[in-house]
C-alpha positions as CSV (number, residue, x, y, z in Angstrom):
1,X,0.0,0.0,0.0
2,X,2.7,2.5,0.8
3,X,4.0,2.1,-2.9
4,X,1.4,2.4,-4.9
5,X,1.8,4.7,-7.5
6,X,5.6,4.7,-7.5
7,X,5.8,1.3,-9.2
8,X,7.5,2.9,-12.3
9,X,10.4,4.4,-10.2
10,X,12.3,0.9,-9.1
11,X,16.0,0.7,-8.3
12,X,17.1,3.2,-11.3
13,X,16.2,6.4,-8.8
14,X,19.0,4.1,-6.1
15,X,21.7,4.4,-8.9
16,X,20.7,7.9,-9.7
17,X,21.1,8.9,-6.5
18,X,24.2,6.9,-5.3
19,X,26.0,8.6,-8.8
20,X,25.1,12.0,-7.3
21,X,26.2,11.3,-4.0
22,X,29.3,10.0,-5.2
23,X,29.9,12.9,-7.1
24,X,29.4,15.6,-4.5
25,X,31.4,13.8,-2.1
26,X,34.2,13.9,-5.4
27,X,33.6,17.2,-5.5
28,X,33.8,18.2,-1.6
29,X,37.4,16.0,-1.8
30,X,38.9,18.3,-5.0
31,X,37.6,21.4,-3.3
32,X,39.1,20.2,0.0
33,X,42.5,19.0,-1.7
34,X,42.5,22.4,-3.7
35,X,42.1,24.5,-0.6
36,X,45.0,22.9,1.2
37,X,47.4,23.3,-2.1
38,X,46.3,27.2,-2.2
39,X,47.1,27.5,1.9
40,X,50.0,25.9,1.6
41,X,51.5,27.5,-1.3
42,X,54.6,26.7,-2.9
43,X,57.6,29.0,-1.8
44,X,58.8,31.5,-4.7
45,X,62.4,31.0,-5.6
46,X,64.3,33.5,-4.6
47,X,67.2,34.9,-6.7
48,X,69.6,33.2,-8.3
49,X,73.2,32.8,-8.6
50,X,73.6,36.0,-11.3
51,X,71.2,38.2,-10.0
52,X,73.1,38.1,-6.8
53,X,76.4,38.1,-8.8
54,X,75.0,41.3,-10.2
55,X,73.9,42.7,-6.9
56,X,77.3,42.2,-5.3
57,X,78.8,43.7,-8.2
58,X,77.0,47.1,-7.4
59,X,77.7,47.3,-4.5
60,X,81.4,47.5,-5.1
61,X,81.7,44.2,-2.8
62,X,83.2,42.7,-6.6
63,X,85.9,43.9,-8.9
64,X,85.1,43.3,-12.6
65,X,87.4,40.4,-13.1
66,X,86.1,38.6,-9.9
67,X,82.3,39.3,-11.4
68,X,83.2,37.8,-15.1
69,X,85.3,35.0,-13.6
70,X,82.4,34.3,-11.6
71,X,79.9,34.2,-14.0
72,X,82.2,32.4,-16.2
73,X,82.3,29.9,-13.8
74,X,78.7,29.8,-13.1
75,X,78.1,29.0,-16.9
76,X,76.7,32.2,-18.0
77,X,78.0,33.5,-21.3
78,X,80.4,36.4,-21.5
79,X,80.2,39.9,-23.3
């Protein structure tokens, strides 16, 4: 008596609704996951070897030879 009327329905609506509850709970978990990445953040490199090179070298803390033996030996191309 309590199903009458709903014969049609049978166990597709169960599937349905399983697919949807396992895709919002997919969902949830990638939001979850993407909010963690975000808050952690990756660290941004920091200068590298030339730039400080080139920062040492303006400040007088480098003679010019020092600076292109430097570099030289760092791998960057010379002038």
């Amino acid at each position: 008596m309590m199903w009458q009327g709903l014969e049609g329905l049978g166990w597709g609506w169960l599937g349905l609704g399983l697919l949807h509850m396992v895709v919002f709970w997919g969902l949830v978990i990638l939001a979850f996951a993407a909010l963690l990445r975000w808050l952690g953040g990756s660290p941004s490199p920091g200068p590298g070897a030339t730039d400080i090179l080139k920062a040492r070298y303006a400040k007088g803390e480098l003679t010019r030879e020092q600076f292109e033996q430097l570099k030289r030996d760092l791998g960057e191309p010379g002038r």
